[in-house]
gemmi code that builds the backbone of each chain (N, CA, C; Angstrom):
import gemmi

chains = {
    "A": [
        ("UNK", (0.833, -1.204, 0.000), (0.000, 0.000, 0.000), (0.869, 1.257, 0.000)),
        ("UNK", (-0.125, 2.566, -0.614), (0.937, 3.508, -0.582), (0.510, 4.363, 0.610)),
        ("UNK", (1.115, 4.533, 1.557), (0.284, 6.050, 2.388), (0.287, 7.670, 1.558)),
        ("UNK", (-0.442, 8.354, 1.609), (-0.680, 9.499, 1.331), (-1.503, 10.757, 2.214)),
        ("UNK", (-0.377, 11.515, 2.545), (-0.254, 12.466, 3.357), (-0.761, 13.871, 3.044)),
        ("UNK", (-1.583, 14.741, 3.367), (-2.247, 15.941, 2.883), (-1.710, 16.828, 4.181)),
        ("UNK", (-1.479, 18.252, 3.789), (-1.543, 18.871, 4.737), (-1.814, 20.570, 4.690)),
        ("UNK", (-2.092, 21.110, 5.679), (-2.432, 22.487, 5.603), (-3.811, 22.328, 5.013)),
        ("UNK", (-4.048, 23.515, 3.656), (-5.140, 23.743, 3.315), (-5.563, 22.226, 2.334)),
        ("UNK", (-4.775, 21.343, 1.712), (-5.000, 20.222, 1.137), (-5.962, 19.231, 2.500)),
        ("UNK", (-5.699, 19.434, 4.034), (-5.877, 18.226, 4.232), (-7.364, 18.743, 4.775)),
        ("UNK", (-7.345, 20.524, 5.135), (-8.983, 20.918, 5.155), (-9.543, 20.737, 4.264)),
        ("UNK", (-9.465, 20.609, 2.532), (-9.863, 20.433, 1.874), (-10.665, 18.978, 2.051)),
        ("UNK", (-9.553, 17.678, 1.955), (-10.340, 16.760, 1.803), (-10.967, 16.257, 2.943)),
        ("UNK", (-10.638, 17.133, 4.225), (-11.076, 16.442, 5.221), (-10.231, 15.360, 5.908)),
        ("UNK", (-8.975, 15.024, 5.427), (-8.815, 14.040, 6.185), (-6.811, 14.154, 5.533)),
        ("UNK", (-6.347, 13.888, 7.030), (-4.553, 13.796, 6.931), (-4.057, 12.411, 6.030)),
        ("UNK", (-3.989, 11.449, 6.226), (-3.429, 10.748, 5.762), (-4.944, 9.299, 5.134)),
        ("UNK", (-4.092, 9.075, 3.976), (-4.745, 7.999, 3.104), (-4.033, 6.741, 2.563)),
        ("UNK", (-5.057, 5.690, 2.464), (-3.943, 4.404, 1.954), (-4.336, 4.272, 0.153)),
        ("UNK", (-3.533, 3.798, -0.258), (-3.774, 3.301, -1.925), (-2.938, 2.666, -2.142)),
        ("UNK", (-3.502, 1.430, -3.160), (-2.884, 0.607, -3.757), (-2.117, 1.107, -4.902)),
        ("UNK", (-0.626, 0.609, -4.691), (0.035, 1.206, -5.907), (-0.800, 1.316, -7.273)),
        ("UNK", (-1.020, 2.410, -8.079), (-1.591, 2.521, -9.404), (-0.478, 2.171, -10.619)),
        ("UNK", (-1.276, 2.174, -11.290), (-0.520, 1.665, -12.773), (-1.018, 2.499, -13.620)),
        ("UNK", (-0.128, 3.373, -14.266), (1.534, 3.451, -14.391), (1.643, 4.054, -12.549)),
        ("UNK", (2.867, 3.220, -12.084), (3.053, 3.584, -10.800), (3.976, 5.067, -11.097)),
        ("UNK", (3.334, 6.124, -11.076), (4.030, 7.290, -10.240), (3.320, 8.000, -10.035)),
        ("UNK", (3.545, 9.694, -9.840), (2.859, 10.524, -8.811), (1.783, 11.354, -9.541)),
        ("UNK", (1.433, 11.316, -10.760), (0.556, 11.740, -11.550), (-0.508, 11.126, -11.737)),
        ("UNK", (-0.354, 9.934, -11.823), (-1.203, 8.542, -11.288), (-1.755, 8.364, -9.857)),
        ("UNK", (-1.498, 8.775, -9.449), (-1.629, 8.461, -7.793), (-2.408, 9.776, -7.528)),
        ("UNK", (-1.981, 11.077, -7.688), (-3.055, 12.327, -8.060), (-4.017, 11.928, -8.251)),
        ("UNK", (-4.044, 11.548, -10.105), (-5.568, 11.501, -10.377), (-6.446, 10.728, -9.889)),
        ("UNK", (-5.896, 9.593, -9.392), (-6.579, 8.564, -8.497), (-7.320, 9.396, -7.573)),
        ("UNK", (-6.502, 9.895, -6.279), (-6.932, 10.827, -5.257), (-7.935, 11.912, -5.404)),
        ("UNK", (-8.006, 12.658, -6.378), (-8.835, 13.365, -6.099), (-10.068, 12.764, -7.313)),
        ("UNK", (-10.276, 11.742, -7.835), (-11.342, 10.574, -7.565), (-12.576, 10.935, -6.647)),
        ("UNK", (-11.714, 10.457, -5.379), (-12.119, 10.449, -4.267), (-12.206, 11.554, -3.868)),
        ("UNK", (-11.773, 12.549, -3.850), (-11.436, 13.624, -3.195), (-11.002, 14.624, -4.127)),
        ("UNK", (-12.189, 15.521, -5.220), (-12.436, 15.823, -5.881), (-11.754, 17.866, -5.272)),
        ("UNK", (-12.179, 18.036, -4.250), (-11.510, 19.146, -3.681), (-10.597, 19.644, -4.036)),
        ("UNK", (-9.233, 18.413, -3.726), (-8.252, 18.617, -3.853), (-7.789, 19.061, -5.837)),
        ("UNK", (-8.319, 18.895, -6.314), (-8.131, 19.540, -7.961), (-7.708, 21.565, -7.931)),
        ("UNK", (-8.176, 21.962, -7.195), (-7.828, 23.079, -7.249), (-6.128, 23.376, -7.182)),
        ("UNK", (-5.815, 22.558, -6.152), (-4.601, 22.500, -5.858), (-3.635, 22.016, -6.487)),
        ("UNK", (-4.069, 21.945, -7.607), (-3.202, 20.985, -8.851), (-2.256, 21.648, -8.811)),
        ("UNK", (-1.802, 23.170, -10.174), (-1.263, 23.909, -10.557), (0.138, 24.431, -9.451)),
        ("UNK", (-0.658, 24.702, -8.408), (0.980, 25.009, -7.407), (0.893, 23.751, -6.003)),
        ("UNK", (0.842, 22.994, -6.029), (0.957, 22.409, -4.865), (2.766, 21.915, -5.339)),
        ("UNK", (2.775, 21.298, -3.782), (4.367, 20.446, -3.803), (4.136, 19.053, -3.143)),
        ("UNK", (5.087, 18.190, -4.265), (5.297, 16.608, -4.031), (5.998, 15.964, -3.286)),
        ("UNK", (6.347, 15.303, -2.095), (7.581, 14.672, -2.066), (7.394, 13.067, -2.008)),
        ("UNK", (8.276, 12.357, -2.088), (7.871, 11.070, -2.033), (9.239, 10.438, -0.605)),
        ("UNK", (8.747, 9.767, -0.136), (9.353, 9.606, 1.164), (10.255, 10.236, 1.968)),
        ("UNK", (9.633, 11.891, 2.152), (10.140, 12.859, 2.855), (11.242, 14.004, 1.623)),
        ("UNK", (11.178, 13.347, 0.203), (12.289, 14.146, -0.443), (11.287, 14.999, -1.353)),
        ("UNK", (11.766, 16.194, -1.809), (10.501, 16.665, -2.861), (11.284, 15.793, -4.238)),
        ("UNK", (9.796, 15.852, -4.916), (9.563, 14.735, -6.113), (8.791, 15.493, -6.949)),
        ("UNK", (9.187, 15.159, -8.433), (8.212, 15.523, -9.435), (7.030, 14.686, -9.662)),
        ("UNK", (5.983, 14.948, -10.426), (5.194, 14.253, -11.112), (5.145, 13.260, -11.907)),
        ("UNK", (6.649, 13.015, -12.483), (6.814, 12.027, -13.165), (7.610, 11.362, -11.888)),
        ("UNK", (7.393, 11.412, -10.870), (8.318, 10.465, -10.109), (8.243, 9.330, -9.858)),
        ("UNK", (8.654, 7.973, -9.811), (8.241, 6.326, -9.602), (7.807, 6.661, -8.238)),
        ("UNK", (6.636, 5.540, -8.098), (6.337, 5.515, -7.187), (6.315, 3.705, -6.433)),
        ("UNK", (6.646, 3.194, -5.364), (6.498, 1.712, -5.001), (5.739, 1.355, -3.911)),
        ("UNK", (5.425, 0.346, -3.715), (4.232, 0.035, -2.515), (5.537, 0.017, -1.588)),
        ("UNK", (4.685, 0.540, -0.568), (5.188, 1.070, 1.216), (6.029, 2.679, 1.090)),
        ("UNK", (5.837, 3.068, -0.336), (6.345, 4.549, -0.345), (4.880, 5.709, 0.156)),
        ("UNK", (6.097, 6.770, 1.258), (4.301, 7.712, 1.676), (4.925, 8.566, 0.287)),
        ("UNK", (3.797, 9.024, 0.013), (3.684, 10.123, -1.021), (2.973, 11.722, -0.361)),
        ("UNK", (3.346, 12.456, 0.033), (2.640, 13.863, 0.177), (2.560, 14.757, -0.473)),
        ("UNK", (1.464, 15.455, -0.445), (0.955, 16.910, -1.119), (0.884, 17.739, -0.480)),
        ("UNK", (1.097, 18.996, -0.830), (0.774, 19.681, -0.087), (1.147, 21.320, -0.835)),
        ("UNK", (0.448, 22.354, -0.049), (0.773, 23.988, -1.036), (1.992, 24.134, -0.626)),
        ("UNK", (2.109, 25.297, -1.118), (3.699, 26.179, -0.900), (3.805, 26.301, 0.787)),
        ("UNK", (4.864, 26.462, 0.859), (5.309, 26.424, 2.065), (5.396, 27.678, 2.806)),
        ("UNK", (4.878, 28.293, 4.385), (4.689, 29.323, 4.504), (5.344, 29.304, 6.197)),
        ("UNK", (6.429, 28.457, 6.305), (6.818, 28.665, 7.779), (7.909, 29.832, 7.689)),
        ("UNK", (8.720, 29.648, 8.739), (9.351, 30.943, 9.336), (8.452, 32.554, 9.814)),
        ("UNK", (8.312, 33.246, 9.460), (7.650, 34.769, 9.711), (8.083, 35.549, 8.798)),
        ("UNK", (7.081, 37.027, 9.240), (7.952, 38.286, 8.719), (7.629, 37.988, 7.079)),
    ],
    "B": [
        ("UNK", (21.880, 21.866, 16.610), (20.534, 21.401, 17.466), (19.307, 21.910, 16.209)),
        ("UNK", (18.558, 21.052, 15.637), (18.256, 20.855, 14.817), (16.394, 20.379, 15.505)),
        ("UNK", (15.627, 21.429, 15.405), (14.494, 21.008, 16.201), (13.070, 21.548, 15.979)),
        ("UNK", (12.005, 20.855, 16.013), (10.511, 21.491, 15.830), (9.908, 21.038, 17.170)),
        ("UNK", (9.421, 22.200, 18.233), (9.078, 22.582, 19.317), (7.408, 22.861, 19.331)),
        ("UNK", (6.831, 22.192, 20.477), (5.511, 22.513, 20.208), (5.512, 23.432, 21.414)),
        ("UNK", (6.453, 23.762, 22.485), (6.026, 24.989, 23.356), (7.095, 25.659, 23.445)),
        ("UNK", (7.112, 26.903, 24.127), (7.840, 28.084, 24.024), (9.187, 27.822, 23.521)),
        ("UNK", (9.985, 28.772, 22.262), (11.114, 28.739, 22.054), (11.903, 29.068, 23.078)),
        ("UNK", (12.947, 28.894, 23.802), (13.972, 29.133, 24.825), (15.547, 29.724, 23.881)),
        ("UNK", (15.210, 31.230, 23.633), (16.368, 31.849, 22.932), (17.930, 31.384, 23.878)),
        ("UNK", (18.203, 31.078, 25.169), (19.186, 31.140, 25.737), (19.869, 29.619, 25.433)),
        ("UNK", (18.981, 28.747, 25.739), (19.189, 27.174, 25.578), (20.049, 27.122, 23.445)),
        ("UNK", (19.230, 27.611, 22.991), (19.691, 27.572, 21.583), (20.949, 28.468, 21.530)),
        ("UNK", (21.322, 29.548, 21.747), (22.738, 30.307, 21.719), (23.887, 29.632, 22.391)),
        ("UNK", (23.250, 29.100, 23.801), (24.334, 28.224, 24.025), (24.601, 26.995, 23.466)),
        ("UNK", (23.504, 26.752, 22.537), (24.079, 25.032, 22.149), (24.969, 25.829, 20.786)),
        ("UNK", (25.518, 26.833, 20.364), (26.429, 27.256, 19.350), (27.395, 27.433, 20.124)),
        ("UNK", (27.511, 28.236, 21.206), (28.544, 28.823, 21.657), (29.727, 27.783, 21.959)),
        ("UNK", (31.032, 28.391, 21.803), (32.145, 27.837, 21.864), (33.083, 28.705, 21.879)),
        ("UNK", (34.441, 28.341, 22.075), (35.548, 28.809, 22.803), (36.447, 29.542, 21.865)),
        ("UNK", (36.120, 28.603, 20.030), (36.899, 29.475, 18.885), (36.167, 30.569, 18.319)),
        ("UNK", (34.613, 30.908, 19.005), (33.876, 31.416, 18.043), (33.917, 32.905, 18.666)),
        ("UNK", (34.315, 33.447, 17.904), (34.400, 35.341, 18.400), (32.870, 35.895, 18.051)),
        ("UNK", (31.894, 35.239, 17.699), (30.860, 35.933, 16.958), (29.759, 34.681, 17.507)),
        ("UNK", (28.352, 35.369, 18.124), (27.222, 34.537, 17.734), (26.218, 35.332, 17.080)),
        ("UNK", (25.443, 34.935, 15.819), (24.482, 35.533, 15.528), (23.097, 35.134, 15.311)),
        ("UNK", (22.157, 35.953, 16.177), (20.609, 35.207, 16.007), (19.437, 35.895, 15.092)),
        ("UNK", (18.919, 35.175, 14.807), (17.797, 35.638, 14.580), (16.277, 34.806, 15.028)),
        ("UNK", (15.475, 36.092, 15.456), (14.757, 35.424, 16.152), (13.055, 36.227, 15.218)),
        ("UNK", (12.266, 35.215, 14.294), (11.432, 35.326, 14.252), (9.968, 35.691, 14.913)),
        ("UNK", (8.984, 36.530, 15.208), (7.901, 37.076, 15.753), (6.640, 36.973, 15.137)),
        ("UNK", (5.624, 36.490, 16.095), (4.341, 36.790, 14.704), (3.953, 38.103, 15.636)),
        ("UNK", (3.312, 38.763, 13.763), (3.161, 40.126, 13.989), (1.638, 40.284, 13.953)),
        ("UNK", (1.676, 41.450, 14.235), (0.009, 41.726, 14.649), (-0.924, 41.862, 13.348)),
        ("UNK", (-0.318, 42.124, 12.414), (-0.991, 42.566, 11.294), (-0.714, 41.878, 9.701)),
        ("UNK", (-1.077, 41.552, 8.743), (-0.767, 41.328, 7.706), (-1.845, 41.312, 6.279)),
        ("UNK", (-0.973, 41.850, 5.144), (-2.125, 41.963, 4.289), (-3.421, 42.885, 4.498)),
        ("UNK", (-2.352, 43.633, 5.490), (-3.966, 44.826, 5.508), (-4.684, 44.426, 6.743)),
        ("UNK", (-4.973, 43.369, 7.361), (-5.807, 42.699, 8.057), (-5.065, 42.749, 9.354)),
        ("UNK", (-6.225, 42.994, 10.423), (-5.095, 42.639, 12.107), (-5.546, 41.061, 11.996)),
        ("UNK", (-4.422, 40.541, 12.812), (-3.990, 39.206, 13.214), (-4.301, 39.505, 14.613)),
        ("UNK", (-5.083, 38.002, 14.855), (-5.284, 37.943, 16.492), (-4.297, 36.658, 17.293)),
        ("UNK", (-4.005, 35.479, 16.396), (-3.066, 34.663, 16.639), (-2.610, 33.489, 15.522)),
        ("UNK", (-1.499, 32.980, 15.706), (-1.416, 32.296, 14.318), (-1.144, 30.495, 14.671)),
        ("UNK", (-1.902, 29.652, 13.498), (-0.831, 27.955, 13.702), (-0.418, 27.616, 12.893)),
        ("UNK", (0.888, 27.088, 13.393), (1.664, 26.720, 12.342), (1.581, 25.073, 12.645)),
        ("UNK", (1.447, 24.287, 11.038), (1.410, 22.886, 11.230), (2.775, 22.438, 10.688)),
        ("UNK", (3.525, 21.173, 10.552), (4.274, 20.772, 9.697), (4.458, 19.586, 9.887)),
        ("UNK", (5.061, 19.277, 8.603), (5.197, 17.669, 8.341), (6.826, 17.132, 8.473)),
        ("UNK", (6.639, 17.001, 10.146), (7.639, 16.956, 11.158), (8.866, 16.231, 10.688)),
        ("UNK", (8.903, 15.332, 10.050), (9.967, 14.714, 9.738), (10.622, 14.823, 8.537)),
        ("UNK", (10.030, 15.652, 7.380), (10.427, 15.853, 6.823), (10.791, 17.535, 7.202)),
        ("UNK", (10.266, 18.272, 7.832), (10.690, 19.462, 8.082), (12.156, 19.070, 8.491)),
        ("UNK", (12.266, 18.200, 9.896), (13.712, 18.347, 10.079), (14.546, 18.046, 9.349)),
        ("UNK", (14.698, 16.804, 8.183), (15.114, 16.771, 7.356), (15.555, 17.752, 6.816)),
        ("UNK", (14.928, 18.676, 6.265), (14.996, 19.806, 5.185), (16.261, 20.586, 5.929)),
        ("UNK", (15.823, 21.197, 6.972), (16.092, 22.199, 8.093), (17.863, 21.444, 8.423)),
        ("UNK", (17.695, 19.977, 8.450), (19.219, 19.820, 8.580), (19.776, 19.930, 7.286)),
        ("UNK", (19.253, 19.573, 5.838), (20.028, 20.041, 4.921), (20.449, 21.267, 4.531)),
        ("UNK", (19.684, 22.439, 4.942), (19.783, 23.650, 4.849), (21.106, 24.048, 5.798)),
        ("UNK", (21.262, 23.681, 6.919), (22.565, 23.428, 7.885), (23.353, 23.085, 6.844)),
        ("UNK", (23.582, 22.002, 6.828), (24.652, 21.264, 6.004), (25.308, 21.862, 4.951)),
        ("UNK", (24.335, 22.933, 3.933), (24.544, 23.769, 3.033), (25.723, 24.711, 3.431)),
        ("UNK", (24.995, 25.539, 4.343), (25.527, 26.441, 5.104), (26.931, 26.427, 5.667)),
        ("UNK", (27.046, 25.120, 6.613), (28.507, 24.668, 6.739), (29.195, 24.476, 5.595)),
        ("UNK", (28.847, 23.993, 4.834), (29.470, 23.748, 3.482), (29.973, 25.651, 2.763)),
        ("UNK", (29.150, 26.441, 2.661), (29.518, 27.369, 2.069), (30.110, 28.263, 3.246)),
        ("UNK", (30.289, 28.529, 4.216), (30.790, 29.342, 5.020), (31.818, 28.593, 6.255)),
        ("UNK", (32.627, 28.949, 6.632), (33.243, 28.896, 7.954), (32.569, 28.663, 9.316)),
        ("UNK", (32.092, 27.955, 9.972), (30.911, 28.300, 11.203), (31.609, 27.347, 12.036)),
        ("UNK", (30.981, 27.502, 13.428), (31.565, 27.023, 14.597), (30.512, 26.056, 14.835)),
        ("UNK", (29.105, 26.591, 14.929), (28.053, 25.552, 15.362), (27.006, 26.452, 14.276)),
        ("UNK", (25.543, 25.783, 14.504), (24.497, 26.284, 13.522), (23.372, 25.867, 13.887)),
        ("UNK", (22.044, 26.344, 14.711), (21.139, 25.863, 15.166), (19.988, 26.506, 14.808)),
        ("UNK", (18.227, 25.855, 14.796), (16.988, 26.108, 13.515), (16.532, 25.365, 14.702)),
        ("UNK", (15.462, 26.374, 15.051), (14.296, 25.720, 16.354), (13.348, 26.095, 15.771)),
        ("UNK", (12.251, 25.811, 15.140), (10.748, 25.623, 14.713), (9.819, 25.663, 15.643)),
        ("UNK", (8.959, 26.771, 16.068), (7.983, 26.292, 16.964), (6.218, 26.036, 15.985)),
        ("UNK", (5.745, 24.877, 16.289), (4.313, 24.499, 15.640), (3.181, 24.383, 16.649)),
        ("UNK", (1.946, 24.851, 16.302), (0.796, 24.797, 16.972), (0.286, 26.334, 16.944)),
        ("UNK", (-0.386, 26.475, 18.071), (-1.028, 27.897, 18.230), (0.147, 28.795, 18.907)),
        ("UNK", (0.042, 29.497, 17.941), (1.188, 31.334, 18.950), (0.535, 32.451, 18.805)),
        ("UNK", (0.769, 33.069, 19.746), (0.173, 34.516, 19.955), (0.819, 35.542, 19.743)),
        ("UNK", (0.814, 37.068, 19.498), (1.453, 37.640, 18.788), (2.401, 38.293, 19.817)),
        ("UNK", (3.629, 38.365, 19.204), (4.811, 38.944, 19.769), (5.452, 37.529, 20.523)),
        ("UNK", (5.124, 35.987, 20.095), (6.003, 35.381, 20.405), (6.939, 34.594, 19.587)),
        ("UNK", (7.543, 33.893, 19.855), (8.521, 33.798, 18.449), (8.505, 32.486, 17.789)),
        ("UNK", (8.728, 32.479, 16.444), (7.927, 31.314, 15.905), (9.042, 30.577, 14.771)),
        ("UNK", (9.957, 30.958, 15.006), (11.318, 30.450, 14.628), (12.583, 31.258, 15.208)),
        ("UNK", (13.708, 30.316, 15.643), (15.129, 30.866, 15.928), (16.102, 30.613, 15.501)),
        ("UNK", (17.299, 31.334, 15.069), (18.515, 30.711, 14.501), (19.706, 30.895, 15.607)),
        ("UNK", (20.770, 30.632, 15.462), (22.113, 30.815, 15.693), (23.007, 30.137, 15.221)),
        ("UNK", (23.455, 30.993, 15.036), (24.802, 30.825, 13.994), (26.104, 31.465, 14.487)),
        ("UNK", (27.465, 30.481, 14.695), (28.594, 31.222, 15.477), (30.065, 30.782, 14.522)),
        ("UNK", (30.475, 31.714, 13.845), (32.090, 31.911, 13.629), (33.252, 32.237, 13.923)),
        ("UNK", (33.848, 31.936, 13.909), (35.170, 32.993, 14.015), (35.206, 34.847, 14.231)),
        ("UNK", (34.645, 34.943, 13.012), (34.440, 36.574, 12.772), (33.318, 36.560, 12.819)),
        ("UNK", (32.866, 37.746, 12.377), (31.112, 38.000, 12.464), (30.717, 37.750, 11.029)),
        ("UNK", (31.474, 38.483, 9.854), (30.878, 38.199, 8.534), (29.961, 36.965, 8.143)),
        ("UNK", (30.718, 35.956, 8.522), (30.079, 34.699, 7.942), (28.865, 34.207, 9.023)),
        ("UNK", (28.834, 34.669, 10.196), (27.560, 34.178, 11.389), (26.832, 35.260, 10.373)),
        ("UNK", (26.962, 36.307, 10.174), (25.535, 37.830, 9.491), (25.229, 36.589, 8.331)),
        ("UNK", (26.271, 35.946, 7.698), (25.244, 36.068, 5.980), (24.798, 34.155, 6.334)),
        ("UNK", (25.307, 33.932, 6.988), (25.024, 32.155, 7.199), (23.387, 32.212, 8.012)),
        ("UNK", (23.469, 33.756, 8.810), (22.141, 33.198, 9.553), (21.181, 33.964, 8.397)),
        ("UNK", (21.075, 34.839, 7.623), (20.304, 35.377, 6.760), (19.651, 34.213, 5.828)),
        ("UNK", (21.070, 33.503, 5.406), (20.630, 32.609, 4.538), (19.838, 31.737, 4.699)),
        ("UNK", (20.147, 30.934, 6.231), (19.171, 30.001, 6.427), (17.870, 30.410, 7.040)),
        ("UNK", (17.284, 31.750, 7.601), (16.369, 32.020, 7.027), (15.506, 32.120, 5.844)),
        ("UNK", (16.127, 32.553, 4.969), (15.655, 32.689, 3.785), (15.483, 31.465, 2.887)),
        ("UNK", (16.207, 30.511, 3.092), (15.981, 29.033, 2.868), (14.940, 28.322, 3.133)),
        ("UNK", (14.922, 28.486, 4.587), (13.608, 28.504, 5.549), (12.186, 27.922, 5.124)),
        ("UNK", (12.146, 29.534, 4.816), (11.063, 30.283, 4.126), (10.113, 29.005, 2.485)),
        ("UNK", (11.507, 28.953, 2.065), (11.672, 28.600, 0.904), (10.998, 26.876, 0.480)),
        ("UNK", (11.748, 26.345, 1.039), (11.838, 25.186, 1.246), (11.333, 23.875, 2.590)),
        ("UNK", (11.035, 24.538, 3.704), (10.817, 23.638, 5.107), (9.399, 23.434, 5.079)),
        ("UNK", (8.848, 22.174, 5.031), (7.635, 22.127, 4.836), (6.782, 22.433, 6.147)),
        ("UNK", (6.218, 23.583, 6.639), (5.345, 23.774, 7.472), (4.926, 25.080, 7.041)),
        ("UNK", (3.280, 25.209, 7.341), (2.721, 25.735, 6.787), (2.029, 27.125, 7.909)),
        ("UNK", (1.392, 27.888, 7.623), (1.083, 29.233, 8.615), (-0.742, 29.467, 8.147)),
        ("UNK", (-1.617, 29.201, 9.494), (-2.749, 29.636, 9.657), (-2.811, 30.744, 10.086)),
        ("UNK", (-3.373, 32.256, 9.334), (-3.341, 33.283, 10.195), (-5.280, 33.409, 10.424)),
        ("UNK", (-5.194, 33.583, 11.800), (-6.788, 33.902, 12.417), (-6.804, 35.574, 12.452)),
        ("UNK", (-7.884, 35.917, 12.242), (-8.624, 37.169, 12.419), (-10.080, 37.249, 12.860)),
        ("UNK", (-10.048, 38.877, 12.928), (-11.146, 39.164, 14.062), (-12.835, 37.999, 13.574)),
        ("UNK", (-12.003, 37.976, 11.683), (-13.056, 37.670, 11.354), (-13.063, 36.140, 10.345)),
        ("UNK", (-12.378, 35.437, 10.566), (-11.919, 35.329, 9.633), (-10.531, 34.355, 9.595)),
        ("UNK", (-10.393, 33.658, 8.985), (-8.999, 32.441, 9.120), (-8.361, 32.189, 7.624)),
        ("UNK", (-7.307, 32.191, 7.483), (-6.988, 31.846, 5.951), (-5.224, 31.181, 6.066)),
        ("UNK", (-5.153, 29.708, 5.044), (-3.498, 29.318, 5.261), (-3.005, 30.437, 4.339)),
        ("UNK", (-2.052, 30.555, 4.679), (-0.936, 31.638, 3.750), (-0.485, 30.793, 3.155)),
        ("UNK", (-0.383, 31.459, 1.627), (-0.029, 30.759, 0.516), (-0.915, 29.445, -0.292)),
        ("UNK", (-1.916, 29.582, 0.623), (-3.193, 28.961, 0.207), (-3.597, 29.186, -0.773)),
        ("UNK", (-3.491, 28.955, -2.451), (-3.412, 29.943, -3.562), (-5.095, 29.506, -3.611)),
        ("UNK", (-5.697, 28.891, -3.178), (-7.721, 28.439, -3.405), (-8.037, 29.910, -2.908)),
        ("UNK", (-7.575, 30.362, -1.535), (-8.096, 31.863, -1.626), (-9.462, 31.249, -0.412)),
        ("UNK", (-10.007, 30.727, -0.110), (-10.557, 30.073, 0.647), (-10.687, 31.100, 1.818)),
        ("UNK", (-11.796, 31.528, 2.406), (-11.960, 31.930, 4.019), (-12.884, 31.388, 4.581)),
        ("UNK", (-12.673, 31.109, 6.232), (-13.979, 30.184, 6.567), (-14.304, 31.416, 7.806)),
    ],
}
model = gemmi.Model(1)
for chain_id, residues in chains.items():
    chain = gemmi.Chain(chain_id)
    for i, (resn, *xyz) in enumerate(residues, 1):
        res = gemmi.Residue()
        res.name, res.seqid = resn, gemmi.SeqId(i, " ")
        for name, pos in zip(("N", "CA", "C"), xyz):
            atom = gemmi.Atom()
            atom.name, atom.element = name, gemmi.Element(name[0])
            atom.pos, atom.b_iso = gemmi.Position(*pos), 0.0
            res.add_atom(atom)
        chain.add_residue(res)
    model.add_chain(chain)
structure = gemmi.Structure()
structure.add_model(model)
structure.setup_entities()
């Protein structure tokens, strides 16, 4: 299974932090997207600028993906201040 | 010292985990949430993040840093959850030899920060809540 991780305004969106899925075919992260918001149709807005990583590293869209890899989404990043 | 804190930052505990005996220089910076933004007053802010990969990041951004500058020690304290304004919501220190390289080593890894560390900023208002950088535009 793959876990899949939402956070910030992605995970108010769908309502919910983390998700399981069966690796998709073609296994990578464009695949695994469209799968997700399937289900969780919300999350489409967030297409255009969100960010990928695949087991903690950022990842593109064309990235492989394998069963027991977490995959997360999530927007731009807004820590530090000021 | 490489860390995401869910209660009060402790500026003294972090300066001393740099400080050392070759370093003629410590330099901090110490992040604040501010009262206001975008026009709008701020009543308090949360910050969430995706803890393990934040530190991750936050130590590669270190690593950078040592790599391009001279430094003695180099420390990134993250605080996540609810903060209120005027408390501090990230800290650095950074200690060299001279001062030059603590000024532009701690700038940088701010600005890296910013850039790259995955945690994200809820700002609340009188009326009103929105994530920053939330490009949906969304208010509840």
């Amino acid at each position: 299974m793959l876990t899949i991780r939402l956070f910030a305004g992605m995970r108010d969106a769908a309502g919910t932090a983390v998700l399981e899925m069966e690796p998709p075919s073609p296994q990578n992260v464009t695949e695994v997207f469209r799968r997700l918001i399937l289900v969780h149709p919300d999350l489409e807005p967030f297409r255009t600028s969100l960010l990928i990583a695949v087991n903690q590293e950022y990842s593109a869209w064309d990235s492989p993906v394998e069963d027991g890899d977490e995959i997360a989404f999530f927007p731009p990043v807004s820590g530090g201040c000021c | 010292m490489i860390q995401i804190v869910e209660e009060a930052i402790q500026p003294e505990t972090i300066v001393n985990a740099v400080r050392s005996g070759e370093a003629g220089a410590i330099v901090t910076f110490d992040g604040t949430v501010r009262s206001h933004a975008r026009g709008r007053l701020v009543t308090h802010l949360y910050y969430e993040s995706y803890d393990e990969m934040a530190c991750r990041e936050m130590a590669s951004i270190r690593d950078r840093a040592l790599t391009r500058w001279s430094l003695r020690g180099l420390a990134i304290v993250h605080r996540v959850g609810r903060l209120e304004i005027g408390e501090s919501s990230v800290f650095i220190a950074v200690s060299s030899d001279h001062r030059a390289e603590a000024f532009e080593a701690c700038r940088y890894v701010i600005d890296s920060l910013k850039t790259t560390v995955p945690i994200w900023k809820k700002e609340y208002y009188a009326d009103g809540e929105v994530w920053v950088e939330d490009y949906s535009g969304r208010t509840e």
